[in-house]
C-alpha positions, 0 to 999 in steps of 0.5 A: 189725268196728265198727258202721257209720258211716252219713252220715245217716238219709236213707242208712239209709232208702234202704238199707234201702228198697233192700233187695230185697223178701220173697216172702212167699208162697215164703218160707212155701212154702220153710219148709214143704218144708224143716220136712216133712223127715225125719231118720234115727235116727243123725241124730235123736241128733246133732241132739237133742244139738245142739239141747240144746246152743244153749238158752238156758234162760230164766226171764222172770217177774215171779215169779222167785226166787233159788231157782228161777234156782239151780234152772235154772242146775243144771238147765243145767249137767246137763240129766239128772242121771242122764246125764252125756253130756247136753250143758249149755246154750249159757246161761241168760236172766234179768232183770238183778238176778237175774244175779249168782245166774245167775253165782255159780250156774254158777261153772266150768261155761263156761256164759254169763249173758245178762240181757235189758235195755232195759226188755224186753219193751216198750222204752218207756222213756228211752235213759238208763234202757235204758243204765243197765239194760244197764251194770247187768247186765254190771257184774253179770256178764252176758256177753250181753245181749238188747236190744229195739228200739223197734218204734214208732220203727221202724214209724213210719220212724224208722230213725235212732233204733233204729240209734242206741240199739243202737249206745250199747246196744251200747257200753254191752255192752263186752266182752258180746255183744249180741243184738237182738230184733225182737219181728218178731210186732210188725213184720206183714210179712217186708219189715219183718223184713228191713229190721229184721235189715240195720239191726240188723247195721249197727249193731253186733249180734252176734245178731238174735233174733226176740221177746222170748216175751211177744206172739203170734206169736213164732218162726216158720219163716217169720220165722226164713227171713227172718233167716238168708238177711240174715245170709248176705248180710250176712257175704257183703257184709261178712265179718261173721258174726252169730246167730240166735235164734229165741225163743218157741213152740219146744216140742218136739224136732220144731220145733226140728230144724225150725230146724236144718234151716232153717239149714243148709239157708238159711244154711249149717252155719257157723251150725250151732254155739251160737256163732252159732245159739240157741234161746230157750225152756225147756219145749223141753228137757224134750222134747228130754231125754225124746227122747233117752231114749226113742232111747237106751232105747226107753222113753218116760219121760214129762214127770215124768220130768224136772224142771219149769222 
C-alpha cells in the first residue's frame, strides 16, 4: 500500500485528534498483568530462540570502529560459537558510514544491515541533509533505515511537517524498509504516542519504533501497548501490517519475553515473527544466550562467558 494522500494538514490534525483517547491508567494496568505471566520451561526455550531471533544487535557510539562492527556482525551471525542451533539475529543496527563494514561483514548470512539516518538521535537538521544521510546509507547497502521524527514539530502541532519528511525519507528508502522512531520518552503522554504511531503509518512506515536508546525513558510496556493496539487497528482499517520495535532498556530474557507476551496477547501472533517484531538492544542477547544454557544444561555459565558488545 502507498502512503497515504491527505487533503490538507487541517485533515490530518483532525484525524489524529479524532483519535479515541488512551486510558493511561488501564494501559499500565494491563501491561503489568500481561508482564507478571509465567511461562513453562518448553515455552521458556521457543521464546528465548524466538527473542534471539528479532535482535537487532546495534552499536550507536561516537567511538564506533571498523573492528568492533566485524566483531558484532560475527557475533550476529553466531550468536554462541559453540552453538550452532543458536539462531542469528533479525540484523545489526550502525551509523551510515560504517554500513558498508556491517554488509561486506555479513556477506551470505541473509542477515540485514539497518543504518539509523536523519541526523539521529536528534533530528535537528535541514530536510535536504536527513535526505542526503538516508540515500547515503542505502546506496551503501542498508536494507532498513531507522528514521527520527521531528519530536519539536510534532509537540508544537505541526503534523504536516512530520508527515511530509517520513513520506520523502520514505522515497528516499526505495526498495529499503523504513522504520520510525517516536523517541515516545520525548512525547510525555500515551494520546501523543497514538497519534504519532497512526501519522507515522499514514505516511508510509514499514515499522514504528519507540526510541532511539539515547534519552530516558525509552521502551516501556506501557508505550509498547499502545503501539501494537494502533498497528492492529491500523491493518484492520487498512489491510496493512506494519512492525514494532521497542528500542532501549530491554536487558534481560525476563523484559524481553515480556514483550512477547504483549504482543501476542495485544496485537495477536501475526506479529510474533522478526518480520513484523524487532528488539532494538545489544546487552540483552548476552542474557538471552547465557539462559539458554543454563535451560539446556542446568548451569549458569555467567556473563564472561560470552562475548561483550
Amino acid at each position: 500500500m502507498s502512503t497515504e494522500t491527505l487533503n490538507s494538514a487541517a485533515d490530518l490534525r483532525a484525524f489524529l485528534h479524532g483519535l479515541p483517547g488512551v486510558d493511561q491508567v488501564g494501559a499500565e494496568e494491563r501491561a503489568a498483568r500481561l508482564a507478571s505471566r509465567s511461562i513453562k520451561t518448553t515455552a521458556k526455550a521457543a521464546a528465548i530462540d524466538l527473542a534471539i531471533s528479532m535482535v537487532d544487535l546495534t552499536t550507536l557510539e561516537g567511538a564506533d570502529t571498523a573492528g568492533k562492527v566485524r566483531a558484532l556482525c560475527a557475533k550476529a551471525a553466531r550468536p554462541d560459537p559453540s552453538d550452532a542451533s543458536v539462531p542469528k539475529v533479525a540484523a545489526v543496527c550502525v551509523y551510515s558510514d560504517m554500513v558498508e563494514v556491517a554488509v561486506t561483514s555479513l556477506a551470505g548470512t541473509g542477515i540485514g544491515v539497518a543504518s539509523v539516518a536523519t541526523a539521529f538521535p536528534s533530528g535537528r537538521a535541514p530536510l535536504e541533509a536527513k535526505l542526503a544521510d538516508t540515500r547515503a546509507a542505502v546506496a551503501a547497502g542498508a536494507a532498513e533505515i531507522d528514521m527520527v521524527i521531528d519530536r519539536g514539530a510534532f509537540l508544537a502541532g505541526d503534523y504536516g511537517k512530520v508527515f511530509e519528511e517520513i513520506v520523502a525519507v520514505k522515497d528516499a528508502c526505495g526498495s529499503a524498509h523504513l522504520k520510525v522512531i517516536l523517541e515516545t520518552g520525548e512525547l510525555a503522554t500515551l494520546d501523543h504516542v497514538r497519534r504519532a504511531s497512526w501519522l507515522a503509518m499514514r505516511a508510509g512506515a514499514d515499522f514504528i519504533k519507540t526510541s532511539t536508546g539515547k534519552i530516558s525513558p525509552a521502551a516501556t510496556l506501557p508505550v509498547t501497548l499502545v503501539m501494537l493496539e494502533a498497528v492492529r487497528d491500523y491493518r484492520t482499517a487498512t489491510g496493512r501490517q506494519v512492525g514494532v520495535k521497542p528500542a532501549g532498556g530491554i536487558r534481560t530474557t525476563k523484559d524481553a519475553i515480556k514483550y512477547l507476551v504483549l504482543v501476542n496477547e495485544t496485537a495477536g501472533p501475526d506479529w510474533l515473527t522478526p518480520d513484523w517484531f524487532r528488539l532494538g538492544a545489544s546487552s540483552v542477547l548476552n542474557d538471552l544466550l547465557m539462559q539458554r544454557r543454563k535451560l539446556a544444561t542446568g548451569v549458569y555459565s555467567g556473563p564472561d562467558y560470552f562475548t561483550l558488545d
